[in-house]
C-alpha positions as CSV (number, residue, x, y, z in Angstrom):
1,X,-11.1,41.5,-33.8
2,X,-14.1,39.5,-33.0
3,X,-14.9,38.2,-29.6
4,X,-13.7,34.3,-31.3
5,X,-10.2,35.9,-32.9
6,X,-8.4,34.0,-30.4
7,X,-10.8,30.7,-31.0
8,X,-8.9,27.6,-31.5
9,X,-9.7,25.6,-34.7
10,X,-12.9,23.5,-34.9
11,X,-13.7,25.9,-31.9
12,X,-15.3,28.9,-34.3
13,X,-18.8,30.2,-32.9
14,X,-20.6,28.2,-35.5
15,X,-18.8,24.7,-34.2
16,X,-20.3,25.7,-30.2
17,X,-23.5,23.3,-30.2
18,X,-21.8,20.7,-31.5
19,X,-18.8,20.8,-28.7
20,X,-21.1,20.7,-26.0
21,X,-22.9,18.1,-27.6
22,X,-19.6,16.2,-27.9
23,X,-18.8,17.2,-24.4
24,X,-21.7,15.7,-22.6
25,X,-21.2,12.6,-24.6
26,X,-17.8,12.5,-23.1
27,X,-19.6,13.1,-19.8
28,X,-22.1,10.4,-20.7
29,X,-19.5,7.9,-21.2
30,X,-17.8,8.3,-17.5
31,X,-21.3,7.9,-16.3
32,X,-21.9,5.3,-18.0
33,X,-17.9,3.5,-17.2
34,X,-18.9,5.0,-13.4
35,X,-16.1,7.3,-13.3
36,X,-18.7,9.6,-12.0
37,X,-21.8,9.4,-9.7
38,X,-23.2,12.4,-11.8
39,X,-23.2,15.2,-14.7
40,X,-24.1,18.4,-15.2
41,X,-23.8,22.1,-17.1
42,X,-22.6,24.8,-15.8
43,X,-23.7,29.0,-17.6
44,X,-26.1,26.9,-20.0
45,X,-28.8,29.3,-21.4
46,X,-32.9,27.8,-21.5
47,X,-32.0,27.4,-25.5
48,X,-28.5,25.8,-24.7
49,X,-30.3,22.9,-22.6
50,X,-32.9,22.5,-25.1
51,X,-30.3,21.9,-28.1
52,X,-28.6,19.0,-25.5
53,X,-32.0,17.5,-24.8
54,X,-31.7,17.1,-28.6
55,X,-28.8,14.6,-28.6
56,X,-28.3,13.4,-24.7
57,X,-28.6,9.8,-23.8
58,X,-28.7,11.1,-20.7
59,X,-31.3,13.7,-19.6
60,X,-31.5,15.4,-17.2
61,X,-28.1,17.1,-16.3
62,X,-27.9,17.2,-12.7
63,X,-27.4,20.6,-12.2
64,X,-26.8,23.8,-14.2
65,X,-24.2,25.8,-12.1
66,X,-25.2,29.8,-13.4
67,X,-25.0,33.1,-12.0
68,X,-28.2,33.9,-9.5
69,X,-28.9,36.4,-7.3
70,X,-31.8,39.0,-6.8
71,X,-30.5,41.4,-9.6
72,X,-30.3,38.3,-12.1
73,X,-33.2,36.3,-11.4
74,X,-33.1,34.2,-14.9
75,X,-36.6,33.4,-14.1
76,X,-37.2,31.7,-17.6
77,X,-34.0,29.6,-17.0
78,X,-35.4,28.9,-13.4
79,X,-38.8,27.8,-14.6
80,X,-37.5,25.7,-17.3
81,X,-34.8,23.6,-15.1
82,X,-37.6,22.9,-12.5
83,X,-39.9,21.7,-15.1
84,X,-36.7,19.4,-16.2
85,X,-35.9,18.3,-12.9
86,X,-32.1,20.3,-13.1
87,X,-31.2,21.6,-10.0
88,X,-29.9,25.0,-10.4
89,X,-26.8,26.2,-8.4
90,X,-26.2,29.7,-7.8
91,X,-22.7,31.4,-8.0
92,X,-22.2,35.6,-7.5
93,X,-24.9,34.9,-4.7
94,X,-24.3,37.5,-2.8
95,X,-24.1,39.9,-5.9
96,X,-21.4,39.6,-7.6
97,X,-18.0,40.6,-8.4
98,X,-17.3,42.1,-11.7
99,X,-19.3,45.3,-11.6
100,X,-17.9,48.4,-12.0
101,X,-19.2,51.2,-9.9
102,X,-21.2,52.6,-12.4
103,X,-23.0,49.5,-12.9
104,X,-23.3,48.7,-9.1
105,X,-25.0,52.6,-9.1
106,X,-27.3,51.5,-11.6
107,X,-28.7,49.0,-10.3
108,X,-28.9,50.6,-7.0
109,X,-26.3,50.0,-5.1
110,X,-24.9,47.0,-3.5
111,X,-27.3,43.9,-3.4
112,X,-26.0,43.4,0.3
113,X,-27.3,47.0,1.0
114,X,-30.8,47.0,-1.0
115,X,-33.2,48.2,1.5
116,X,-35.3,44.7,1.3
117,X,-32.2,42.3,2.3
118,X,-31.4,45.3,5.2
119,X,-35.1,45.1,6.1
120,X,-35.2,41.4,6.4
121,X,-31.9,41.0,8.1
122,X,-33.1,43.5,11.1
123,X,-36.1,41.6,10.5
124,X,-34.5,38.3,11.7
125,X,-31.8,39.2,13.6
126,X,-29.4,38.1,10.2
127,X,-26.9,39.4,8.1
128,X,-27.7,40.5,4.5
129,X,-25.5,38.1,3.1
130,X,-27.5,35.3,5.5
131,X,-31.2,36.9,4.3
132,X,-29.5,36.5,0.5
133,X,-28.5,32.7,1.1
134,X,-31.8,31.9,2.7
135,X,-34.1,33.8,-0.7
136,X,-32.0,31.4,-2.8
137,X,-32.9,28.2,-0.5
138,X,-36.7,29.1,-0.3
139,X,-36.3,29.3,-4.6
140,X,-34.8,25.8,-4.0
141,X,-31.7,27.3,-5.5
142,X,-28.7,25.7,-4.0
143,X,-26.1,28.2,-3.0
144,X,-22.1,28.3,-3.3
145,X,-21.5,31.5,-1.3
146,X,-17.8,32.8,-1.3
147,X,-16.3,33.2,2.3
148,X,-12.6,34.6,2.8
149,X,-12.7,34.1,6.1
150,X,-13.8,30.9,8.4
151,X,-16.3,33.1,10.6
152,X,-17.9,34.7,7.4
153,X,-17.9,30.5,6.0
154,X,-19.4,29.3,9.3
155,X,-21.5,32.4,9.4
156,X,-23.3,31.7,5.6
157,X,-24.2,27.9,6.8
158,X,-26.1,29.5,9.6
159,X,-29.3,30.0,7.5
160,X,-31.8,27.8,9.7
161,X,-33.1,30.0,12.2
162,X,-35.3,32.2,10.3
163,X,-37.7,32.2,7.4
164,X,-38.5,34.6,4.6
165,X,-42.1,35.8,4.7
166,X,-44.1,36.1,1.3
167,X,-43.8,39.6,1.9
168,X,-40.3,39.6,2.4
169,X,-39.6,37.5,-0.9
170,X,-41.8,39.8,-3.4
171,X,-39.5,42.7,-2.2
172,X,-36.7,40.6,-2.7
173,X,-37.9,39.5,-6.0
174,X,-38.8,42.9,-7.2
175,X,-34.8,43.9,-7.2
176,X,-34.7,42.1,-10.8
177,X,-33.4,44.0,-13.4
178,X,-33.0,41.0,-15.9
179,X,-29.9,41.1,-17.9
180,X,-28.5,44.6,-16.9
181,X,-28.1,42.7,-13.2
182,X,-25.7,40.5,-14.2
183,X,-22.4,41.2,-12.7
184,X,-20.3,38.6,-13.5
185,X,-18.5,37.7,-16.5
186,X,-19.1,41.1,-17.6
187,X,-15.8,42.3,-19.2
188,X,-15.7,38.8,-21.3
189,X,-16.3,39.6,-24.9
190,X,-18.5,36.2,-25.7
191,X,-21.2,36.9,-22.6
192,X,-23.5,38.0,-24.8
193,X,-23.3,35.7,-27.2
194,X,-26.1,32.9,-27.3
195,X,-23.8,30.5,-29.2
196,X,-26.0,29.1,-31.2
């Protein structure tokens, strides 16, 4: 079996572009009816949001809701939404929860625990999680941080009392490892599928 053999009909990998294309219309029309006061994308690849362009009345989405973190930078995706005006939105913030260990060991550990966020938080008196919150913000990257608990919640909107020096974002930057960061979604059989 394929990664589609559980596909619905009319949903083969072939038929993709054309559903989202049909989607957004969709999306377009409750715009348009003001059932909504706005429309985005969420997991669309650069190429994905190029093919839309293609066909949307309405450009740009207004936001693309994808994994983002310092392990999976998507830099090229990055680049391209602010070029667009899309406002990116970052889930697995804080690193993720899909890895295995194995994969969490290759990458170096924990993002929570990689010696630039530990240096930063000491830095700044912060937790790592806050130091990981606050590299997304300075990227204009809006963040949607997990919390189990109410202190951890209150703690993750408490992001305004420091700033991350230049320094102190190149070592952050640096913990990109492209595609082998990405720790979500990673036991899904279509993840590395472009779709198109």
């Amino acid at each position: 079996h394929g990664p589609f053999h559980y596909a619905a009909a009319g949903h083969e990998e072939d038929a993709l572009p054309a559903l989202r294309a049909e989607t957004w219309r969709a999306m377009e029309d409750a715009l348009e009816q003001g059932l909504t006061r706005a429309i985005g994308v969420s997991n669309f690849s650069v190429r994905h949001l190029q093919a839309l362009k293609q066909t949307a009345r309405v450009w740009p989405p207004a936001v693309n809701q994808v994994e983002l973190n310092p392990y999976y930078q998507q830099r090229e995706l990055q680049a391209y939404c602010a070029e667009e005006g899309i406002v990116l939105q970052a889930y697995a913030s804080l690193g993720g929860q899909d890895a295995s260990k194995a994969t969490t060991a290759s990458l170096g550990g924990p993002l929570l625990e990689a010696p630039p966020v530990a240096a930063a938080a000491e830095a700044h008196g912060a937790t790592a999680a806050q130091v990981l919150l606050r590299w997304a913000l300075q990227k204009r990257i809006i963040v949607i941080p997990k919390a189990n608990r109410e202190a951890r919640a209150t703690e993750n909107t408490r992001l305004f009392h420091f700033s991350l020096s230049e320094p102190e974002m190149a070592a952050i930057d640096s913990l990109d490892r492209g595609e082998a960061g990405r720790t979500c979604w990673r036991n899904d059989p279509l993840r590395m599928l472009q779709f198109e």
